[in-house]
C-alpha positions as CSV (number, residue, x, y, z in Angstrom):
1,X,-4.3,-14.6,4.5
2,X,-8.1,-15.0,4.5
3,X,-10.3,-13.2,2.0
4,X,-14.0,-13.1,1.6
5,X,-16.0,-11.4,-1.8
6,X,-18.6,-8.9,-1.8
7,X,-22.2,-10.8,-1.7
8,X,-24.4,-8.0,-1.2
9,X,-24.4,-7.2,-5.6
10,X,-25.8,-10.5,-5.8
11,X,-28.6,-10.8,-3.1
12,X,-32.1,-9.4,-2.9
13,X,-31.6,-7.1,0.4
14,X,-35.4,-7.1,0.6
15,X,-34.8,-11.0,1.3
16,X,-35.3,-11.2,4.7
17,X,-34.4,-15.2,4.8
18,X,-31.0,-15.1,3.2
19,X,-29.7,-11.8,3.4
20,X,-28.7,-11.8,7.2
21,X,-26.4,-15.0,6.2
22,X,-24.2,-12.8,3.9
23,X,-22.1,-10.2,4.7
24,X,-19.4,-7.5,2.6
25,X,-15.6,-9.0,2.4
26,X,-13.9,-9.7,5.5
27,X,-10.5,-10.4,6.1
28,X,-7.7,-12.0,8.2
29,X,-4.2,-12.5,8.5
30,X,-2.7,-15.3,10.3
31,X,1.1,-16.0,11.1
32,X,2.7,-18.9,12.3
33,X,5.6,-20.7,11.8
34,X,7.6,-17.7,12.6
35,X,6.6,-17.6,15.9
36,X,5.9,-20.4,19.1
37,X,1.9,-19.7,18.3
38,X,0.2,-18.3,15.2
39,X,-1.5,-14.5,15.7
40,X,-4.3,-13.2,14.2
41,X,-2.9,-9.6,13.1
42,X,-5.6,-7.1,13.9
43,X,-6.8,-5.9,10.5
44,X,-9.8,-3.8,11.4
45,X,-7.9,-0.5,10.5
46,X,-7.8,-1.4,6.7
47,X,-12.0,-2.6,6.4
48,X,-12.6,-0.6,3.4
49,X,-9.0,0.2,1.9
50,X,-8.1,-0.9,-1.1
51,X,-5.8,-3.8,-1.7
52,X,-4.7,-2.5,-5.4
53,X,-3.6,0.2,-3.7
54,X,0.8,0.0,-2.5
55,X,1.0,1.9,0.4
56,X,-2.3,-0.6,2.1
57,X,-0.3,-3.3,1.0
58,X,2.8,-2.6,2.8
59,X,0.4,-1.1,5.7
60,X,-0.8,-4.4,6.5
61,X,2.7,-6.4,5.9
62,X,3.7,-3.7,8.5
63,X,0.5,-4.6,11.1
64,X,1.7,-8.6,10.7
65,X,5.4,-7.5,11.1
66,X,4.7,-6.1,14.6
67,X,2.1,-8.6,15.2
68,X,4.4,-11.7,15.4
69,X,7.3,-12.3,18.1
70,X,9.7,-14.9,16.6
71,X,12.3,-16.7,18.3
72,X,15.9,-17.1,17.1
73,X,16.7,-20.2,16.4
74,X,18.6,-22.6,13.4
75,X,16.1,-21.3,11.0
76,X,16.9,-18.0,11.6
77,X,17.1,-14.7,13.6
78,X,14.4,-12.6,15.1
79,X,14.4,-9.6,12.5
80,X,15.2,-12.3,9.2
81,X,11.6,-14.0,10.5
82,X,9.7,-11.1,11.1
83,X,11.0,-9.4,7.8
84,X,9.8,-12.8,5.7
85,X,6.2,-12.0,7.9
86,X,6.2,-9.1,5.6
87,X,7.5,-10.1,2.7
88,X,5.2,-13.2,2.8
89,X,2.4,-11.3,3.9
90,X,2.8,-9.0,0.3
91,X,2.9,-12.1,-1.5
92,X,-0.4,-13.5,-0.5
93,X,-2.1,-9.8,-1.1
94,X,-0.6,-9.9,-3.9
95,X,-1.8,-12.9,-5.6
96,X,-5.5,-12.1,-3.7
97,X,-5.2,-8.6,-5.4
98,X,-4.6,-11.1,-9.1
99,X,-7.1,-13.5,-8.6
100,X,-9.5,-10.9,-7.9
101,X,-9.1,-8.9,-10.9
């Protein structure tokens, strides 16, 4: 899980030298270890949503759910791994959601 803040309540936007550098919050999900290469989960959909907000939450556990395509093996099953994607995936919202506030 990759989170960025929001800049622009802090810059001059009249600044041409520095505020081109600094963009609104972004963010990214990446999964490995479930499956053979990590994904980037395609997140664009929620730009704008908020995170304090359950059903978004369990929106984007969903998008990294079907994002990932993990291979049964001694660790586990297909559908165990891609149910701890989502699981996992809440957690770190979770705590991003906690830290932010």
């Amino acid at each position: 899980m990759i989170g960025v803040e929001k800049l622009s309540l802090f810059l001059d936007p009249t600044d041409r030298s520095t505020a081109f550098i600094f963009a609104d919050g972004a963010g990214a999900v990446v999964v490995g270890a479930a499956d053979e290469v990590p994904r980037v989960v395609p997140t664009a959909q929620f730009a704008g949503a908020d995170a304090h907000d359950a059903p978004t939450r369990e929106a984007i556990a969903e998008a990294a759910r079907r994002a990932v395509e993990p291979l049964a093996d001694l660790a586990g099953g297909v559908e165990y791994k891609r149910h701890l994607v989502g699981v996992f995936t809440q957690r770190a919202i979770d705590a991003l959601v906690t830290q932010a506030t």
